[in-house]
N, C-alpha and C positions, 0 to 999 in steps of 0.2 A: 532563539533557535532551540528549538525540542527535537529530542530525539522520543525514540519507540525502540519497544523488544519485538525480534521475531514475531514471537508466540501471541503478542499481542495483535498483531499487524496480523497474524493470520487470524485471530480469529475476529475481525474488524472484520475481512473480506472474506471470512468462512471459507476458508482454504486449508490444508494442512502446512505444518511449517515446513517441514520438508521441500512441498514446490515451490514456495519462497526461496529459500536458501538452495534449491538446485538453480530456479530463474535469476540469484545472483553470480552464482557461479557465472554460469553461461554469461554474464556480462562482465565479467571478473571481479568481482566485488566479495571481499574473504569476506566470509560470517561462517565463525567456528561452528556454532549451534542455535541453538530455539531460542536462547537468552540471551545470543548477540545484540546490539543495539543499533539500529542503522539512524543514519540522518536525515535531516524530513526530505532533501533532495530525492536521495536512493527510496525511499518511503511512497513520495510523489510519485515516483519511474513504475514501482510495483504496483503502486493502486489501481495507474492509467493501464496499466499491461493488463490485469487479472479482473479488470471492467467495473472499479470503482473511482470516480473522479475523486479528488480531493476536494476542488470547488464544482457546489454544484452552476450548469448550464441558466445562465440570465432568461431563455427561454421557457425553461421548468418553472422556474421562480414565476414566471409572467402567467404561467397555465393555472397555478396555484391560486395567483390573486384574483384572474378571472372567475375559477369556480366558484 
């Protein structure tokens, strides 16, 4: 089990840290600042919210091997 920093994880999904750590708030998840560390759960929650899956779809894969 790995964890991530904030700041990293924003800029993974090219977001500011900020709306990370407001979008945990709003779930209630304390992260002090940008250097917090969340775990890949909470990590997983934000990807799928902010429109990055963590795994990608078996159907993309399929489109790929087709091309």
């Amino acid at each position: 089990m790995s964890k991530i920093k904030v700041y990293e994880l924003a800029k993974e999904l090219d977001v500011h840290s900020k709306d990370i750590i407001e979008f945990l708030g709003k779930k209630n998840i304390e992260v002090k600042s940008h250097m917090s560390t969340l775990e890949d759960t909470d990590a997983d929650m934000v990807k799928k919210s902010m429109g990055k899956a963590s795994v990608p779809d078996k159907a993309e894969a399929g489109d790929k091997e087709a091309a």
